[in-house]
Backbone bond lengths (Angstrom), bond angles and torsions (degrees), N, CA, C in turn:
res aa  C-N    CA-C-N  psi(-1)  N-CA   C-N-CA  omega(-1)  CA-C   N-CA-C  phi
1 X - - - 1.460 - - 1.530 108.76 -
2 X 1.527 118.85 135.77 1.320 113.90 174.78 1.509 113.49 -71.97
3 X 1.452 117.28 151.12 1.275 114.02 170.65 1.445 125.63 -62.01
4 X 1.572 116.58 -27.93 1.476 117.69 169.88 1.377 133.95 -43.54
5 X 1.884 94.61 -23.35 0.988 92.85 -173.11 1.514 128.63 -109.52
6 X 1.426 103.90 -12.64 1.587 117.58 175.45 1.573 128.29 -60.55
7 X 1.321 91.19 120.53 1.698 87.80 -173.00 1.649 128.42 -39.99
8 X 0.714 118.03 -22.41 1.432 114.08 166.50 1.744 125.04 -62.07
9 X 1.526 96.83 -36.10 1.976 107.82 167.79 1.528 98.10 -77.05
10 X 1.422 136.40 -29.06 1.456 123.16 -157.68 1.761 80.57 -83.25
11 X 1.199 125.59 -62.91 1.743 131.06 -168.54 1.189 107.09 -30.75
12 X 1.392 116.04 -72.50 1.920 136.85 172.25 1.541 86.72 -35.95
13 X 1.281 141.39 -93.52 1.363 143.01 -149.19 1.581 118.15 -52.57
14 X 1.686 100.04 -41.94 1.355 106.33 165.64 1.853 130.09 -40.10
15 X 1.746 93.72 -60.92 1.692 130.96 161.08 1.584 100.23 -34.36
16 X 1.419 116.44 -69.75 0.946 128.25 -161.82 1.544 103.35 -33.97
17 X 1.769 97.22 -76.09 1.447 120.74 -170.36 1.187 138.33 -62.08
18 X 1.595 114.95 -9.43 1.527 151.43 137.38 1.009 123.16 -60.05
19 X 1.104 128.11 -33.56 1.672 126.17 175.72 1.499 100.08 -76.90
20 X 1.528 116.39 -37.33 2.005 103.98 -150.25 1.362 98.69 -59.84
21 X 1.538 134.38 -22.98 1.389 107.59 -159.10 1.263 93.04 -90.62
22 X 1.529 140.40 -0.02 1.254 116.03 -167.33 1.977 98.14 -101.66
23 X 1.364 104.27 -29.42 1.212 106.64 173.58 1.678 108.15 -55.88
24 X 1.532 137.32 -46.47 1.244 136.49 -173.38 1.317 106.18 -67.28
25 X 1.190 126.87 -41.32 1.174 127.23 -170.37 1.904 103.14 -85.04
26 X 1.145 133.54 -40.99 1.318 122.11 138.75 1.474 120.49 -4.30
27 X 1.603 110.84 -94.49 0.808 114.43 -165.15 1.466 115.18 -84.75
28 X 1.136 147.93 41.25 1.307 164.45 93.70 1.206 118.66 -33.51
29 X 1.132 118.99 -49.85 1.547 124.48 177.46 1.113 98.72 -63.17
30 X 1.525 140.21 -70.13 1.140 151.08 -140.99 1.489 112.02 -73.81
31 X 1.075 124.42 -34.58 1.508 153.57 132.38 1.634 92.92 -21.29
32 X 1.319 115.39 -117.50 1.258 109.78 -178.70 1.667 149.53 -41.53
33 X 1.104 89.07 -4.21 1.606 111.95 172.16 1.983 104.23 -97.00
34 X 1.373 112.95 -3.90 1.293 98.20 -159.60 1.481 143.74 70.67
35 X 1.387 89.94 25.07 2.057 88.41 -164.03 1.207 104.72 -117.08
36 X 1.863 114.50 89.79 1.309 118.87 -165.36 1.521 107.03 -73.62
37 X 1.410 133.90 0.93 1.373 131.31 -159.70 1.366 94.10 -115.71
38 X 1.634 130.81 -24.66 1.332 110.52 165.47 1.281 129.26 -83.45
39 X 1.714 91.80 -17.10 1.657 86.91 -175.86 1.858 122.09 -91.44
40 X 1.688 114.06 -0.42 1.347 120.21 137.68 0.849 116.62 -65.58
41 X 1.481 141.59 -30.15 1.893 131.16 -167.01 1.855 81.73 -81.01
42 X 1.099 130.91 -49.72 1.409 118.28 -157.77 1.448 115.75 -70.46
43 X 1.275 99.33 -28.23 1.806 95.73 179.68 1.774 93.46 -78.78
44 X 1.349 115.36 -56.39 1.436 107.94 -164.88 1.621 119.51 -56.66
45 X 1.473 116.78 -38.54 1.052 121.32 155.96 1.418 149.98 -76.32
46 X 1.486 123.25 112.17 1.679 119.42 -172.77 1.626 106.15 -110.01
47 X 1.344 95.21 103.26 1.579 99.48 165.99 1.472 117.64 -97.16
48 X 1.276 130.41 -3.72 1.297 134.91 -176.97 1.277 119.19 104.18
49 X 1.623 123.32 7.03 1.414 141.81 -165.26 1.284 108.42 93.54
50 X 1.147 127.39 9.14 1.485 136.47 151.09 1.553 114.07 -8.83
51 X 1.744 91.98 -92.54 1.345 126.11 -177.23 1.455 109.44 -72.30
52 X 1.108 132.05 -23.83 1.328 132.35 -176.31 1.568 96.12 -85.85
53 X 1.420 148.48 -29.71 0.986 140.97 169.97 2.011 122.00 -65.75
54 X 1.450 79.13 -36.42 1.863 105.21 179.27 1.582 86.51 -48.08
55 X 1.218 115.00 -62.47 1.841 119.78 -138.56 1.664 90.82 -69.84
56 X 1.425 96.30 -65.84 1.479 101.76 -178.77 1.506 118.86 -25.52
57 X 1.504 104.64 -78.89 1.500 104.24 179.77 1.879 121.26 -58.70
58 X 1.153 102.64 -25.92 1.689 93.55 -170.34 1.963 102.75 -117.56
59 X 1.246 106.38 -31.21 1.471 88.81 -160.35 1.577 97.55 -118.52
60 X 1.579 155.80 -0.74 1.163 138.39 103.77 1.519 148.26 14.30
61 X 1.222 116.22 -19.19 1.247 139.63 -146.62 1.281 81.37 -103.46
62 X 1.721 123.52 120.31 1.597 127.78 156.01 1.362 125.56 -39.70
63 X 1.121 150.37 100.63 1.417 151.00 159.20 1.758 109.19 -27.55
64 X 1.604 85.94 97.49 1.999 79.47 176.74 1.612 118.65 -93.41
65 X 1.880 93.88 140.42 1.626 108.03 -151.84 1.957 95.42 -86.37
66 X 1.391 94.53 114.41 1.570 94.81 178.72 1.619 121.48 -84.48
């Protein structure tokens, strides 16, 4: 059997190709928010959109200047 084709390479590739938009859009945010320490953890780190979901929903959020 070729490897291209075994479900385990289609899953991984699937993962793969599901995560990028959340990773770009991650680190876009992070970018514009100024948060030079997440947006090295996000490139250096691949959780599968894990962490790129973490930031988004909870730590994304502009710091409002009182």
């Amino acid at each position: 059997m070729n490897d291209l084709s075994s479900p385990l390479f289609r899953a991984a590739l699937l993962g793969a190709v599901l995560s990028l938009p959340f990773k770009a859009y991650a680190l876009w945010k992070s970018a514009q928010n100024n948060q030079k320490g997440w947006f090295i953890a996000l490139i250096l780190i691949n959780g599968m959109g894990i962490l790129e979901l973490t930031y988004i929903l909870y730590f994304s959020k502009p710091k409002t200047k009182d």
